[in-house]
C-alpha positions in Angstrom: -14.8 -7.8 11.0 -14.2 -5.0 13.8 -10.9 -4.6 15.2 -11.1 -3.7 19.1 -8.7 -1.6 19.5 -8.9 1.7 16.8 -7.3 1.5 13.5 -4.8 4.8 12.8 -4.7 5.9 9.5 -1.4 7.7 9.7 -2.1 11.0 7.1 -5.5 12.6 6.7 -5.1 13.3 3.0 -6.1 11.7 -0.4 -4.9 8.6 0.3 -5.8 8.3 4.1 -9.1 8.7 3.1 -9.3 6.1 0.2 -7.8 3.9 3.3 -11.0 5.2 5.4 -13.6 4.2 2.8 -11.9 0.7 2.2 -12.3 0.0 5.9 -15.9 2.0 6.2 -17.1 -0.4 3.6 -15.9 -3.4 5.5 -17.8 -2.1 8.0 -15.3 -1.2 10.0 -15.8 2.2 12.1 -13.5 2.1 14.6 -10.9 4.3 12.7 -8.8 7.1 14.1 -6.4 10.1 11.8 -3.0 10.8 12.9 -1.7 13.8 10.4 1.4 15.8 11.6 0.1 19.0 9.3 -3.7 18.2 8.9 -6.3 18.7 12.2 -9.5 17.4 10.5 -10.5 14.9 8.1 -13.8 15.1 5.5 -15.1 11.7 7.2 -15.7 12.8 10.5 -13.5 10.8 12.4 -11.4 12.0 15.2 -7.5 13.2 13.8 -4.7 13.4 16.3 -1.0 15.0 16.1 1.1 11.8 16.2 1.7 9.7 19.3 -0.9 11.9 20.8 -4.0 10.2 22.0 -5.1 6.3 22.0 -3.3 3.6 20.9 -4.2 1.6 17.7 -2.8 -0.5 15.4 -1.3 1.8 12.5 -1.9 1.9 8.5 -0.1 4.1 6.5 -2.3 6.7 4.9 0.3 8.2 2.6 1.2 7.6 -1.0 4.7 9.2 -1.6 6.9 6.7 -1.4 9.9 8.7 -0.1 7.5 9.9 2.8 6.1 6.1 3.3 9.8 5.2 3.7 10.5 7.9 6.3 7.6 7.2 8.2 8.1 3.3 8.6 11.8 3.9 9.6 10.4 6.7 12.8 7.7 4.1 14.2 8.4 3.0 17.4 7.6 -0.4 19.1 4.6 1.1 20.6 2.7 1.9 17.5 3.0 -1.8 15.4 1.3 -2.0 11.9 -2.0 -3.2 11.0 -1.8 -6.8 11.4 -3.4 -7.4 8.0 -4.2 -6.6 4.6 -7.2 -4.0 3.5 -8.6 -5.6 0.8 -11.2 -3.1 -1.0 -14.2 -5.3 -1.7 -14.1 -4.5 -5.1 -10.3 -6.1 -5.3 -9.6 -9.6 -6.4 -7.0 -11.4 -4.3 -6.6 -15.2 -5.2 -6.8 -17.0 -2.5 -3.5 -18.6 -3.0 -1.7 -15.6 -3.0 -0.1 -14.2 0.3 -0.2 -10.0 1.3 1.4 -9.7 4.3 0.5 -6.6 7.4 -1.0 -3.3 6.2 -1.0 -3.6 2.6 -3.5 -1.7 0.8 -5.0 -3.5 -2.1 -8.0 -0.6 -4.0 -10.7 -1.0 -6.0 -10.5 -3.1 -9.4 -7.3 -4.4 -8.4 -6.0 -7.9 -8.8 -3.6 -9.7 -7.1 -3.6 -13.4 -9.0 -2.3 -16.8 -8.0 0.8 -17.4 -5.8 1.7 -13.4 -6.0 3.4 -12.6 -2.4 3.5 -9.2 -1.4 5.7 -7.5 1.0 4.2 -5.3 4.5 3.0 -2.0 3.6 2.4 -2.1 -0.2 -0.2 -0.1 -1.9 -1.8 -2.3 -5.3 -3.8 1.0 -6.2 -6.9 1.3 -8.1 -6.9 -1.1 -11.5 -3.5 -2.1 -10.9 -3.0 -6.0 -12.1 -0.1 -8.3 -10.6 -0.1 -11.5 -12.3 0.9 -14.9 -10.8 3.6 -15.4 -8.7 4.8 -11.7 -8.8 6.7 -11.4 -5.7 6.8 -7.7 -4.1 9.4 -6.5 -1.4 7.7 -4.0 1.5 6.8 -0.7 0.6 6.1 -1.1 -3.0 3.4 1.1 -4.5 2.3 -0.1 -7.6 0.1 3.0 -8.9 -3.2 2.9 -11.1 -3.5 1.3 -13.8 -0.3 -0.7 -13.7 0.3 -3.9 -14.9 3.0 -6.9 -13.9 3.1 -9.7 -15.9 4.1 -13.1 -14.5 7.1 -13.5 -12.1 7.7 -10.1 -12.1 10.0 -9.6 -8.5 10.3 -6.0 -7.0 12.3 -5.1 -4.7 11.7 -2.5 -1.0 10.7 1.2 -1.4 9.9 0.9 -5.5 6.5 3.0 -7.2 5.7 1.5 -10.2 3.7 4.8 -11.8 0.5 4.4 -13.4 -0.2 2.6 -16.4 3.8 1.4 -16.4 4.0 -2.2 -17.9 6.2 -4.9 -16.5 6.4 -7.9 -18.5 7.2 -11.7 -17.6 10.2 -12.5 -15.4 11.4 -8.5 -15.2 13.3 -8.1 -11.7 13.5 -4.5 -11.0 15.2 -3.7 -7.1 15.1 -1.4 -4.4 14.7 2.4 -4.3 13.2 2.4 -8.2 11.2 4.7 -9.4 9.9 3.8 -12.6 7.6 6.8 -14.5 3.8 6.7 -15.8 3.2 4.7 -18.9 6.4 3.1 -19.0 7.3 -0.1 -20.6 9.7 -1.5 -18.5 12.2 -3.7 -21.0 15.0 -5.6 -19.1 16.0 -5.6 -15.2 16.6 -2.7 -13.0 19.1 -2.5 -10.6 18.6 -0.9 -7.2 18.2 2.8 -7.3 17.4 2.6 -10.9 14.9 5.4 -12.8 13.4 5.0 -16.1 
């Protein structure tokens, strides 16, 4: 499918390039960097300072969360989000579950059977959310990491890599919840373990 109007990949770095290569693969060229630090990208395609240049539906091409969060809250009206998922071919997505605008969803991933994630969430590479998981916007669930069934996340929470969230955990906003953790009862908002 090729989108008229450019796709910006808002960050030129790592993770704005794993964006580019999801798309590229999709066969989808039409693709356009905005960095605020970065004047080139390794792909070839052209990179802009931001709200310099042509219009374009935006992606964000950052993993921090903290940063994701800042960026989505200084987006103005006149640069909406992608208005769907990137789905890396390599991904499972059930058909029955729901991803919502600009959510990232990488290689090896899967996203199983009535799981409905939030607007800008990144399922990274390997990551696994079971059935009927139910993630808020700007979640970043990082490599490797696994929710069990009817696991519900709040807005603005990284899940690190390799962390383990078992059946019916609720964990809420602003978490932060480390690499190879085994996440054992609820989290509040704000929570770090």
């Amino acid at each position: 499918m090729q989108n008229l109007h450019p796709i910006i990949i808002y960050g030129a770095g790592g993770h704005g390039h794993v964006i580019a290569e999801s798309l590229i693969l999709q066969n989808i060229r039409n693709i356009i960097f905005w960095d605020q630090k970065l004047t080139e990208n390794r792909l070839g395609f052209p990179t802009f300072q931001p709200f310099t240049g042509p219009s374009g539906r935006i992606v964000l091409g950052v993993g921090n969360i903290g940063t994701r969060e800042q960026l989505l809250s200084s987006l103005s009206i006149d640069y909406p989000p992608l208005d769907f998922p990137l789905i890396h071919p390599n991904a499972f997505v059930s058909p029955s579950a729901h991803l919502e605008e600009a959510t990232w969803v990488g290689p090896m991933a899967l996203v199983h059977a009535y799981a409905k994630i939030g607007s800008h969430c990144i399922i990274n590479s390997g990551a696994k959310v079971d059935h009927e998981v139910i993630l808020g916007h700007n979640v970043h669930i990082a490599p490797g990491a696994t929710l069990c069934g009817s696991v519900n996340v709040g807005n603005h929470t990284f899940i690190g890599a390799n962390a383990v969230v078992p059946p019916g955990i609720s964990i809420g906003n602003h978490v932060f919840v480390r690499a190879g953790s085994i996440v054992k009862e609820n989290i509040p908002d704000g929570g770090r373990i």
